[in-house]
TORKOL-4160 file (C-alpha; in steps of 0.2 Angstrom, whole numbers, padded with zeros to 4 digits, m for minus):
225
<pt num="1" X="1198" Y="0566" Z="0420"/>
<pt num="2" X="1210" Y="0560" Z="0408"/>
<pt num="3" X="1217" Y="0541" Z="0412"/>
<pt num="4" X="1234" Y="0540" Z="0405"/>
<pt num="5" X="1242" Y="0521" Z="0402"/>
<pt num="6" X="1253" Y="0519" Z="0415"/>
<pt num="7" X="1268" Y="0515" Z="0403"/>
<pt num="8" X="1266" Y="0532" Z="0395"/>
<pt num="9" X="1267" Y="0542" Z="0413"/>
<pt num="10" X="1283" Y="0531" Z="0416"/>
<pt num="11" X="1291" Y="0536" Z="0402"/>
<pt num="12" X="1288" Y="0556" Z="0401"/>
<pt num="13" X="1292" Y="0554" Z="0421"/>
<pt num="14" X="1308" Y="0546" Z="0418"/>
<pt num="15" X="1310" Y="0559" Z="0404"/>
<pt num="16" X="1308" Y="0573" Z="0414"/>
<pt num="17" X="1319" Y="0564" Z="0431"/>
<pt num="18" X="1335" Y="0567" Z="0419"/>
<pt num="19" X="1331" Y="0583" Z="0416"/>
<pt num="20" X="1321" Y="0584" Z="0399"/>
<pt num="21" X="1336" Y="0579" Z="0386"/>
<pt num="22" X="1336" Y="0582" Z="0370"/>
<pt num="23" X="1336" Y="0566" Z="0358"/>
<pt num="24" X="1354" Y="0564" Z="0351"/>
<pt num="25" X="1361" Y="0568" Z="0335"/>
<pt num="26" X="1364" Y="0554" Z="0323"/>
<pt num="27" X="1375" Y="0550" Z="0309"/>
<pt num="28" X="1373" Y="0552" Z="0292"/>
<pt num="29" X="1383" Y="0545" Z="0275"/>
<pt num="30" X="1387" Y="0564" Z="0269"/>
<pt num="31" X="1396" Y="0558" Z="0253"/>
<pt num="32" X="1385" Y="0544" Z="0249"/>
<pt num="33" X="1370" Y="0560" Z="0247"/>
<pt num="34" X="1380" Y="0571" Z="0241"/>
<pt num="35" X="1386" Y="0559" Z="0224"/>
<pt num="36" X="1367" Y="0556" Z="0224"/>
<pt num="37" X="1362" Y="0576" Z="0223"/>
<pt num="38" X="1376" Y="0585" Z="0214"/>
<pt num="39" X="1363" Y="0599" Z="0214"/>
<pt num="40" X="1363" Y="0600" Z="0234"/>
<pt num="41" X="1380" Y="0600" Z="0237"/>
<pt num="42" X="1379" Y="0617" Z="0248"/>
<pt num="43" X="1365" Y="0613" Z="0260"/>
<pt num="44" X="1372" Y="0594" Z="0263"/>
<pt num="45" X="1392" Y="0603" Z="0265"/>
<pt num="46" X="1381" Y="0615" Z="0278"/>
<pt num="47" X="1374" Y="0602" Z="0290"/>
<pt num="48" X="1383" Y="0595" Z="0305"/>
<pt num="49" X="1390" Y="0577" Z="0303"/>
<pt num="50" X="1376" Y="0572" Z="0314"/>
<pt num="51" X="1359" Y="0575" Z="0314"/>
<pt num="52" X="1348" Y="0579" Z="0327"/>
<pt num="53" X="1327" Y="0587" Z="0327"/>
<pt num="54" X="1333" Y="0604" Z="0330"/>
<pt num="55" X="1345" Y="0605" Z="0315"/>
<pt num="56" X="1333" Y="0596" Z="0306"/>
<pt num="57" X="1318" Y="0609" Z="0311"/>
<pt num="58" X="1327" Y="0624" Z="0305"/>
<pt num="59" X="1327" Y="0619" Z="0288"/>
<pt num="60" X="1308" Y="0612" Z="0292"/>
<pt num="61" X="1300" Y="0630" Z="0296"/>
<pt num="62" X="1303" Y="0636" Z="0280"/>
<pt num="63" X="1295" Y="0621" Z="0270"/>
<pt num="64" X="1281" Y="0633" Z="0264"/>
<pt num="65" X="1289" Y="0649" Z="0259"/>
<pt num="66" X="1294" Y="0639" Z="0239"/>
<pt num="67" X="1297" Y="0624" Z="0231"/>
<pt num="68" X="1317" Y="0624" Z="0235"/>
<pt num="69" X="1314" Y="0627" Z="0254"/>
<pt num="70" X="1303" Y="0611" Z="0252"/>
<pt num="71" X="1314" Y="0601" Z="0243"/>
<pt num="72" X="1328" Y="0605" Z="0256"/>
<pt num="73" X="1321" Y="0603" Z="0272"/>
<pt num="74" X="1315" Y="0585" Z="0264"/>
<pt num="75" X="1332" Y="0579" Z="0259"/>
<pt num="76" X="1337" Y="0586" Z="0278"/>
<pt num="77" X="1323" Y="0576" Z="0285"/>
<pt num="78" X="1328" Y="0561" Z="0274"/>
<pt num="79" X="1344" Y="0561" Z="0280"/>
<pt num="80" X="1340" Y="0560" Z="0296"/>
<pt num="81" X="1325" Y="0548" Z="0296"/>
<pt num="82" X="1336" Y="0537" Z="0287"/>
<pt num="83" X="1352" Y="0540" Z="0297"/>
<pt num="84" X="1367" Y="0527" Z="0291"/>
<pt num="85" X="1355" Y="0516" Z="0280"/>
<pt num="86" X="1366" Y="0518" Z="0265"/>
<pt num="87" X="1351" Y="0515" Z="0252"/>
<pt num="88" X="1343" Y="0533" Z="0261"/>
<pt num="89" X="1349" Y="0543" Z="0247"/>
<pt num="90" X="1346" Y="0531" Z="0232"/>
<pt num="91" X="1328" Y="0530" Z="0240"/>
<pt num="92" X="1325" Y="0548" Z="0243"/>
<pt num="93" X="1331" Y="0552" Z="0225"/>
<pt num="94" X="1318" Y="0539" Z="0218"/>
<pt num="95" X="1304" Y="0549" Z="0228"/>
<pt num="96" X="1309" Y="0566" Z="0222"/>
<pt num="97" X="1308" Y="0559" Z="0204"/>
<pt num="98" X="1293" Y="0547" Z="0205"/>
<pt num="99" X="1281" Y="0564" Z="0199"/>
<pt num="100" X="1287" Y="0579" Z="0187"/>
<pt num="101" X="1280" Y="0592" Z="0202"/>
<pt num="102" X="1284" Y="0584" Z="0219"/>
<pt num="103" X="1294" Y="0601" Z="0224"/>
<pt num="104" X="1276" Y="0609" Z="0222"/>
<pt num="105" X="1267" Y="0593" Z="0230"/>
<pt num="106" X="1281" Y="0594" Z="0246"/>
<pt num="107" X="1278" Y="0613" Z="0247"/>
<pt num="108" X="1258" Y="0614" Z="0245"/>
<pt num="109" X="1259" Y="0600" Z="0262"/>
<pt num="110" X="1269" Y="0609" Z="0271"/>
<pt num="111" X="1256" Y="0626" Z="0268"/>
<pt num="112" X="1240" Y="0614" Z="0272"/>
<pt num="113" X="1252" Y="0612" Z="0289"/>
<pt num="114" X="1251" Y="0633" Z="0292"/>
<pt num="115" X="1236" Y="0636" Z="0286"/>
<pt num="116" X="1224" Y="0620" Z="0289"/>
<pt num="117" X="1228" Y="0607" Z="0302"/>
<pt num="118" X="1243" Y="0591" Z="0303"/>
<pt num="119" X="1227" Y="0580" Z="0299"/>
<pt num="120" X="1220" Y="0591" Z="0285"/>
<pt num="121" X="1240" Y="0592" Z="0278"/>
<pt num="122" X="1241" Y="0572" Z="0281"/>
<pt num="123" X="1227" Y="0569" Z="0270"/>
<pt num="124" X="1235" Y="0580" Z="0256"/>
<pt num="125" X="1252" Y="0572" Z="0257"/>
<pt num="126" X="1240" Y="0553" Z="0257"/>
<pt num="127" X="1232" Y="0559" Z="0239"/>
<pt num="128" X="1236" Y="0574" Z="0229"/>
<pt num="129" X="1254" Y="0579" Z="0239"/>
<pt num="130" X="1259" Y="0560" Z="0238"/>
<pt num="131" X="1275" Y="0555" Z="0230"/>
<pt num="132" X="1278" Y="0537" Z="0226"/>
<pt num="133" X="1286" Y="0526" Z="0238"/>
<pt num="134" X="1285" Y="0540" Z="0250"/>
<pt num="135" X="1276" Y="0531" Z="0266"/>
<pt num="136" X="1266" Y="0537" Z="0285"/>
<pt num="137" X="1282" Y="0533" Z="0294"/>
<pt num="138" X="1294" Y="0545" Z="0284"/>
<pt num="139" X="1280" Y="0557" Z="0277"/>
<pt num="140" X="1274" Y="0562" Z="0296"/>
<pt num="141" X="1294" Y="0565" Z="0298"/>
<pt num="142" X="1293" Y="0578" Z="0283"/>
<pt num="143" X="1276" Y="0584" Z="0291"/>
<pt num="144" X="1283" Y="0584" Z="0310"/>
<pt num="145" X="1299" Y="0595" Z="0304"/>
<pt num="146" X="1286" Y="0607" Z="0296"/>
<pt num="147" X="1274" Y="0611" Z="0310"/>
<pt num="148" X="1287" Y="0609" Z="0325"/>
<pt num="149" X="1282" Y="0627" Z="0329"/>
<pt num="150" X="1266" Y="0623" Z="0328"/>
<pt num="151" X="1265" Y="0614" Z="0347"/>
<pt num="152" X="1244" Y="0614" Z="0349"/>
<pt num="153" X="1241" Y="0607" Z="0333"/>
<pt num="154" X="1259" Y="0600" Z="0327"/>
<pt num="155" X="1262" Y="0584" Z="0317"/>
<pt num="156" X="1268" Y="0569" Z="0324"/>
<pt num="157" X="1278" Y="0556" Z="0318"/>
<pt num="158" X="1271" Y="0538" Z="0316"/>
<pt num="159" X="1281" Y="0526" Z="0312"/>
<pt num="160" X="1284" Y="0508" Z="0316"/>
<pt num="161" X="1294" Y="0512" Z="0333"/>
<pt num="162" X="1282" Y="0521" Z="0339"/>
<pt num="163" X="1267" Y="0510" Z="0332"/>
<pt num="164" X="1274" Y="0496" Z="0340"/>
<pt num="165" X="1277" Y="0504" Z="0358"/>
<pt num="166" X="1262" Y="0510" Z="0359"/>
<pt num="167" X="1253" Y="0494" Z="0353"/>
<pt num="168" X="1263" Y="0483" Z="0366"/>
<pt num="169" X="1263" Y="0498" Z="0380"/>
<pt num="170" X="1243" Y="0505" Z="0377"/>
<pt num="171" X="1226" Y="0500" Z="0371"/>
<pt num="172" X="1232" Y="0510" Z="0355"/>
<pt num="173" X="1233" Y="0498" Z="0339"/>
<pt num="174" X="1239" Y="0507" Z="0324"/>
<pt num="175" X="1244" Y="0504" Z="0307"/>
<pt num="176" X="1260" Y="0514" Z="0301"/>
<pt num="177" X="1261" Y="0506" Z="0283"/>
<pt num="178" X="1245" Y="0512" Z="0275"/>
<pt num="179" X="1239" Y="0530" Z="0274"/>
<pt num="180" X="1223" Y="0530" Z="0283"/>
<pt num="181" X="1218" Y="0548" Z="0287"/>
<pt num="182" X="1208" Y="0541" Z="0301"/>
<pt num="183" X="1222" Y="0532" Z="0308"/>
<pt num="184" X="1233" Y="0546" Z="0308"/>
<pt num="185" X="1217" Y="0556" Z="0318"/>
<pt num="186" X="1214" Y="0545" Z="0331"/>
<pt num="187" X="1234" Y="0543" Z="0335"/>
<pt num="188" X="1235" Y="0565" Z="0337"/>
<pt num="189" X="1219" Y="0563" Z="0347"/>
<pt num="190" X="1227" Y="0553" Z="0358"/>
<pt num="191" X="1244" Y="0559" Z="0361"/>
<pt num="192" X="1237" Y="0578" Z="0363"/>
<pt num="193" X="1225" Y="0570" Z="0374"/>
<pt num="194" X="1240" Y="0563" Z="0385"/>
<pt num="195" X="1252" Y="0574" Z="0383"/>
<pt num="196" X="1239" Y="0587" Z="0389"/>
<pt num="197" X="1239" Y="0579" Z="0407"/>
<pt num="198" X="1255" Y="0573" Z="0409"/>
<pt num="199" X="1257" Y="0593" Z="0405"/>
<pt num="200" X="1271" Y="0590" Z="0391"/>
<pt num="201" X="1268" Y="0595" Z="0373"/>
<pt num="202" X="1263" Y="0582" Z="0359"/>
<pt num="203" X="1280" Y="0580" Z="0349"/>
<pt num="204" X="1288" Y="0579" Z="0368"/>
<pt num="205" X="1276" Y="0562" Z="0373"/>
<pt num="206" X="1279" Y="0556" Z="0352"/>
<pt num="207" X="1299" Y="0557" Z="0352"/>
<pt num="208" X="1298" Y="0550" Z="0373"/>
<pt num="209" X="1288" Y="0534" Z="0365"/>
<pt num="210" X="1300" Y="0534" Z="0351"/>
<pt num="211" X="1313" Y="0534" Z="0360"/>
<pt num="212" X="1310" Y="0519" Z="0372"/>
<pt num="213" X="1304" Y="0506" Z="0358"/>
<pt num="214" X="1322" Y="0512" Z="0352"/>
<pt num="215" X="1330" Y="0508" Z="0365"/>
<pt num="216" X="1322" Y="0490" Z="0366"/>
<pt num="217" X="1331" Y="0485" Z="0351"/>
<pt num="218" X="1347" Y="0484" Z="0352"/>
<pt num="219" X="1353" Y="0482" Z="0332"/>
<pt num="220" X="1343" Y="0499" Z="0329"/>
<pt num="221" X="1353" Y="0513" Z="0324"/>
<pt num="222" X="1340" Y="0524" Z="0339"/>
<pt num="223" X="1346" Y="0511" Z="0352"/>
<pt num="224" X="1357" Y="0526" Z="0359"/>
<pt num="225" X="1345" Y="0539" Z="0356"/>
C-alpha cells in the first residue's frame, strides 16, 4: 500500500471539497512582448489578456508538428510562467537567440515527449535541446504544456514553488536550479506514485502543490491562484 504525506492528501482533499477548480488565468504585459517579438504580433494579439493552463496547452499540443508550433507554444508558455514580470519578454528573447537552431531544439523535445517518455524528453532539453539560460523550473513548464495529453506519463512542472512545498510538506528534498535527470525522475516517481492513490492525475497533484506554496506567499503574483 502506497503511504501518502499527510499534507499532500489535505491538499488534493481540499481540492476536490470545492469542487476541482481550475487554476486561474493570469496577467500578462501584452505590449511589452509584442515590441520584443515584432514577428509574433498575431499569435500574442490572439491570446486572452490573461493566461491560464488550458489556453496555454492548446498551443502546447502542437509543439511537435514544426519548428513554428515550437517556438509559439514557448513564447505562450513564457508568457504565462512569467506572467507580469516585465523582464519575461527581454528574458525569453535572450533564450530563443542564445543558439542559431533552438526552434529545432524546442521542437525535437517536444517529439522525445510523444514518442519517448517526460524523463527521456528532460534529458534532451538538459544537453542537446538546451538553450541557454533556459532553466528546470521554466523548461518543465515548456515540457508540461507539451505532454498535457499525455496524463500516464506527462511532464510535470518543477520549480521552486513546488520544490519548496514539497521539501517543507514531504520527505521529498529537490533541487529545481540544476538539471539533474535523476532529480527530475525520482520527483515524477513520486507524484505518479501519489497521485495514483489519492486517484487524481499527476499534473492534478503538481498544479495542487503549486498552488498552496503560492498561496503562502503573499507578494507572489500565484498568491490568488
Amino acid at each position: 500500500m502506497v503511504e501518502v504525506p499527510d499534507a499532500v492528501a489535505q491538499v488534493v482533499a481540499e481540492w476536490i471539497a470545492r469542487g476541482r477548480p481550475a487554476q486561474p488565468a493570469i496577467p500578462w504585459p501584452r505590449n511589452r512582448w509584442a515590441s520584443t517579438f515584432p514577428e509574433h504580433l498575431e499569435l500574442l494579439a490572439d491570446l486572452p489578456d490573461t493566461l491560464d493552463r488550458e489556453t496555454v496547452a492548446r498551443h502546447g499540443r502542437v509543439a511537435a508538428s514544426g519548428t513554428h508550433e515550437a517556438v509559439r507554444a514557448f513564447l505562450t508558455v513564457m508568457a504565462w510562467g512569467f506572467g507580469s514580470v516585465g523582464y519575461g519578454p527581454w528574458r525569453t528573447r535572450r533564450m530563443l537567440e542564445s543558439v542559431p537552431d533552438a526552434p529545432t531544439r524546442l521542437c525535437d523535445a517536444a517529439r522525445v515527449l510523444k514518442t519517448e517518455s517526460a524523463v527521456a524528453a528532460y534529458a534532451a532539453m538538459a544537453a542537446r535541446c538546451r538553450l541557454r539560460g533556459l532553466g528546470p523550473a521554466f523548461g518543465t513548464k515548456y515540457l508540461h504544456f507539451c505532454s498535457i495529453d499525455e496524463t500516464p506519463d506527462a511532464a510535470l512542472v518543477l520549480d521552486r514553488l513546488v520544490a519548496n512545498w514539497l521539501k517543507s510538506n514531504t520527505d521529498l528534498s529537490l533541487n529545481p536550479v540544476s538539471w539533474s535527470v535523476r532529480t527530475y525522475e525520482r520527483y515524477l516517481e513520486h507524484m505518479a506514485k501519489w497521485s495514483g492513490a489519492l486517484r487524481v492525475a499527476p499534473p492534478e497533484l503538481e498544479c495542487c502543490v503549486f498552488r498552496a506554496e503560492a498561496a503562502r506567499r503573499r507578494r507572489s503574483q500565484w498568491a490568488q491562484s
